[in-house]
N, C-alpha and C positions, 0 to 999 in steps of 0.2 A: 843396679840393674833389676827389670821389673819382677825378672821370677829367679833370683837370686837365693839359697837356699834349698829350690827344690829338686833332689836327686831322681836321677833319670836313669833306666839300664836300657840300654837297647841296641838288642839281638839284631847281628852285621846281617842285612841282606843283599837285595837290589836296589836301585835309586830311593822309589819313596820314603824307605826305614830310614835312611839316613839323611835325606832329606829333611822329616820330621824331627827326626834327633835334631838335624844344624839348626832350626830355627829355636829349638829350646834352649842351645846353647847360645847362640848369640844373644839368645832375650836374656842372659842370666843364669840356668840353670847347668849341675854339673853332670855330664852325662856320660857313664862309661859306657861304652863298648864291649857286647862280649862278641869274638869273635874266635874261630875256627883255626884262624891263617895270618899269623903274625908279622907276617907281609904281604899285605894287604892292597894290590895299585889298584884295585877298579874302585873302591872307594874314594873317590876325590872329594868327600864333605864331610870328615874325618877332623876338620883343624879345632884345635880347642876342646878335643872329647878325650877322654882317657878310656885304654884298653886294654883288655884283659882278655888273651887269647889261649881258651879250653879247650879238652878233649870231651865233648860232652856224652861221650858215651863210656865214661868214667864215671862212677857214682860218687868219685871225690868232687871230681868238677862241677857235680849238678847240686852235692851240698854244701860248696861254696856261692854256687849261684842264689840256691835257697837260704843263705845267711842272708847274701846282700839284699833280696827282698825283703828282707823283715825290718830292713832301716832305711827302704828307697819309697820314694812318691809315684814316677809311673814306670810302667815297666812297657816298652816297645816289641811285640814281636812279629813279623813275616812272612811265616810258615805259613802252609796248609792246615786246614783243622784235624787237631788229633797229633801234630808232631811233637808238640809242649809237654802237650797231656802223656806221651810215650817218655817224655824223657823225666817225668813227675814233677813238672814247672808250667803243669795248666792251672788254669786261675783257683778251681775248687782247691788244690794243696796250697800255692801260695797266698791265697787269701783268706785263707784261714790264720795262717800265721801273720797275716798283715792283713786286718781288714778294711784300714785307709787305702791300700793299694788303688790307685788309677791303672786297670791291667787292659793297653788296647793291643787290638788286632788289627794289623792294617793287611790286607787281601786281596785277591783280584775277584771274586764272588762272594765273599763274607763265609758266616762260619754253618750258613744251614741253607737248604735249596738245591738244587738238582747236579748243578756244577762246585758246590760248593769244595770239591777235594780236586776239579780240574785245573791242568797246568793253561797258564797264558798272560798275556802280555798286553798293554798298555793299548795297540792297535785293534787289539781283542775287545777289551773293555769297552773302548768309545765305540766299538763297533754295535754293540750288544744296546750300549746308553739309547743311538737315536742319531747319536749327534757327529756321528760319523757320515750317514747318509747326506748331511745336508754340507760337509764341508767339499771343494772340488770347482772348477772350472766347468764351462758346459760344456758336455755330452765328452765330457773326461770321466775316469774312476774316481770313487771318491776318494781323497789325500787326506792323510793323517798329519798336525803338525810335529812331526817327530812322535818324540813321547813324551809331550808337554801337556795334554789334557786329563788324563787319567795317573799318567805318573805321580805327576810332581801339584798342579791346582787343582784338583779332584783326588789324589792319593795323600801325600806327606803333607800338602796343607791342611786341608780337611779333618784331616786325622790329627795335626794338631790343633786343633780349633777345638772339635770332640775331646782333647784330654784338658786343655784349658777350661772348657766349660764346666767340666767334671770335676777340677779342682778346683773352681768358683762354687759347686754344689757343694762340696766339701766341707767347704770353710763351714755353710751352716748345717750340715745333718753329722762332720764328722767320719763319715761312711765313705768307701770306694766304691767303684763297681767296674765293670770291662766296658771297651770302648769297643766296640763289631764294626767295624769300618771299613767297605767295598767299593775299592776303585769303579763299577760300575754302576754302583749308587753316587760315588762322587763324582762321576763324571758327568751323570743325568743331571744333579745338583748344579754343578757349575754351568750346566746348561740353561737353568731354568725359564732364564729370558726367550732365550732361544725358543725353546718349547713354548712356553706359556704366550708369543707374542706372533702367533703364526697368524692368525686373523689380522694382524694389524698389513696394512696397506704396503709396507715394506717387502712382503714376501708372498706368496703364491704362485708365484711360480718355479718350474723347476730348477735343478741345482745349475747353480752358476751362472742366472739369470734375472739375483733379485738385487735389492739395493745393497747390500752388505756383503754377498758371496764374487765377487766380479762383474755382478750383472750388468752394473750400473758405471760409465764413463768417468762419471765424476767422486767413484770410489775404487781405486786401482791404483794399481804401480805403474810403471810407465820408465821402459830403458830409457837412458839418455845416449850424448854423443860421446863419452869417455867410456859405457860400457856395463856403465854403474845406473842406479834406478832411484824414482823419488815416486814420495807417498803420497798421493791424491786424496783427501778425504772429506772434500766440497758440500757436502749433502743440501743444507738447508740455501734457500735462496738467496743470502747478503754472502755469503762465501761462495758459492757460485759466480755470481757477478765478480767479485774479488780473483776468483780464477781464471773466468774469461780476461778481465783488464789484463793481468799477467804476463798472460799468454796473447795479449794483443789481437784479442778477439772480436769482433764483432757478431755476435751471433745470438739468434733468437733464443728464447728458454722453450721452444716448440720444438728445438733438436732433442729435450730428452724422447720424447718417441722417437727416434732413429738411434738409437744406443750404438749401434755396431758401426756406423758412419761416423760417428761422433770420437767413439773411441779409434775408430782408422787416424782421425786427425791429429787428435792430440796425439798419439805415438807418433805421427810425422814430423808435429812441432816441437815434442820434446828430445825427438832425435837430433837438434840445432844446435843444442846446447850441452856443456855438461853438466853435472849433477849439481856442481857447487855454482855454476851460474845460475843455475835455476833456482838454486837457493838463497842466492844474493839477491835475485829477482825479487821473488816470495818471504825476504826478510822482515819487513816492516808491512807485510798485507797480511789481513784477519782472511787467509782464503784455505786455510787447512793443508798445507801444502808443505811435506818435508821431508829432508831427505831420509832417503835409506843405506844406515849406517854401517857400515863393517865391523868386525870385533875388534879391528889394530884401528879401529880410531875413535868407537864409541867413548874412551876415558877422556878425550883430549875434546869432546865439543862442548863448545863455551857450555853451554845450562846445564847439560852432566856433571862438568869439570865445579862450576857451580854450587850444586845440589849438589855435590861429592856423592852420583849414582855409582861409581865406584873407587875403590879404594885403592888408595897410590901404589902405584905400582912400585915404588922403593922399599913400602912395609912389608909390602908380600913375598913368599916364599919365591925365588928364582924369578919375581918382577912379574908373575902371574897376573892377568885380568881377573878379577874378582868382586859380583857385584856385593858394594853395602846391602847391610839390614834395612828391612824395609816392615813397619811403618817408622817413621821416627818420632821417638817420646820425648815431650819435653822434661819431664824429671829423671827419669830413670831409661836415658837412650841403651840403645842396643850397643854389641860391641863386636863384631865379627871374629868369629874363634879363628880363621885365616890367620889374623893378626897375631893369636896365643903364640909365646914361643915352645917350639918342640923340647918335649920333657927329655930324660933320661928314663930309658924303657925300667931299666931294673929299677928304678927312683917312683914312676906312674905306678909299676906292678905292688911295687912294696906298699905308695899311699895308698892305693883299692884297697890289699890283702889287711893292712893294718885298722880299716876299720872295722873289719870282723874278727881280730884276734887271731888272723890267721900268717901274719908279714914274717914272722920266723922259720912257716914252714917252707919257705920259695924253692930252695935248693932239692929239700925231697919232693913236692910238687913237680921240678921239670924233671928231677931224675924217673921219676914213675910215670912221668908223661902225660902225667893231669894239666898241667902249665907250660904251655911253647914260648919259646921266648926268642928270639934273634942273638940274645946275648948272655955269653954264659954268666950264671950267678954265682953273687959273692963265695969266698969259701970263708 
């Protein structure tokens, strides 16, 4: 596996941290866990990582954590600026003791600037990016996709891209350094197109009006007659023609100036059919036209099922939906930690503990309340 070897600590927070952690671990890397609360259910990206749950406001806990720096590659954390540095696990102390350390920060404002110590979230972030204004239906508010822009492909991607690159710099200078990574810089970043392409002909006008936002008929969803909806995404003019055919159209390419008429129609004629006619229709035509998938059925269509876009439901935990790693390599593919089998907690705690010389101590660790465990230790 590609990054096979290199050890990873990262401090449990909200989606991105661990989001960031899962992709290190499925590419290879071994990544524990410190965490607070040794059961742990809002973490669901957790498979494949080992953990070690502190008190860290225990000065034993913080110089068990300060051991394992001194033998780890990067170190993950999610706090606000200045909570590391309070608990004496800010970069100045541990990298001094480890000056390879890869030490990032993933954040909602980074670690300097006006809001930099403000509380907020994901809808916050893209707010702030730009790229919030421009998402939305017209003369609606503007809609967040969940917390998929800023969370997770502006937060924990991003973020690991920055500690990849950083241990690519590595390899020739030797040296670590901190990764400052804000969810609203990464959300700007994943925007960039967006931003940079506003002059181009696609856009000028306002939200929910242009070719890409709903504006435009032949870029839309579109219910059908079972209830369920399919993807229109016709743009250029050989797929247009291939939509109209479809749809048993006969109709000038001078309807696009009537957008609002155009789209009344095609919602009338996709009301005829249902979603998987429409799809049988639009099987063998180049007209961009497909359907929109549910969660209980995305493993099971042909090109997913395919592509193995995810993984069989038989290997998975309780037959969970769980998307494969993505990109796929050919020498050294990814392996999704979903798949890992669940360790034995005292068995995980002792391999962490053991590689700092410390797997004898476990027993007076939980007694003194430095180490939580769900299961009491050996006697």
């Amino acid at each position: 596996m590609a990054l096979k070897g290199i050890k990873v600590l990262e401090f449990v927070g909200l989606a991105p941290g661990p989001f960031c952690g899962m992709l290190l671990t499925d590419f290879g890397a071994t990544v524990t866990r410190i965490d607070k609360n040794p059961t742990n259910s809002i973490d669901v990206l957790q498979g494949g990582k080992r953990t070690l749950s502190l008190d860290l406001k225990k000065p034993k806990a913080v110089e068990i954590v300060r051991s394992l720096c001194r033998t780890t590659d990067v170190l993950i954390e999610p706090f606000r600026p200045g909570v590391m540095e309070k608990l004496g696990l800010g970069p100045l102390e541990v990298m001094k003791e480890n000056p390879k350390l890869i030490y990032a920060r993933l954040t909602g404002f980074g670690q300097s600037g006006t809001l930099a110590k403000r509380a907020g979230h994901d809808l916050n972030y893209v707010a702030l990016s730009g790229i919030l204004s421009m998402l939305g239906r017209k003369n609606e508010r503007p809609t967040a996709p969940i917390n998929y822009i800023a969370d997770f492909a502006g937060g924990g991607l991003l973020c690991a891209f920055g500690i990849l690159a950083a241990l690519l710099e590595r390899y020739h200078s030797g040296k670590g350094q901190i990764v400052d990574h804000s969810m609203v810089e990464g959300a700007a970043y994943v925007g960039s197109w967006l931003i940079c392409s506003q002059k181009l002909p696609i856009w000028g006008q306002p939200r929910g009006e242009n070719v890409l936002d709903t504006g435009a008929h032949f870029y839309d969803t579109y219910r059908t007659k079972d209830g369920k909806y399919i993807s229109v995404g016709a743009i250029e003019p050989q797929f247009y023609q291939e939509l109209l055919s479809g749809l048993d159209l006969q109709i000038d390419l001078s309807q696009y100036e009537d957008n609002e008429k155009a789209t009344h129609l095609l919602e009338a004629i996709f009301l005829t059919k249902t979603r998987d006619e429409w799809s049988e229709i639009f099987q063998n035509r180049d007209a961009c036209v497909f359907p929109v998938l549910e969660l209980n059925e995305v493993d099971s269509f042909h090109h997913n099922r395919e592509r193995n876009v995810f993984l069989d439901r038989e290997l998975t935990k309780n037959g969970e939906l769980v998307p494969s790693p993505a990109p796929k390599l050919s020498r050294t593919p990814a392996i999704s930690g979903a798949l890992a089998t669940d360790k034995n907690e005292y068995e995980m705690v002792e391999e962490i503990l053991k590689e700092i010389g410390q797997d004898s101590q476990i027993n007076n660790l939980v007694s003194d309340g430095v180490l939580l465990m769900n299961v009491k230790p050996k006697l």
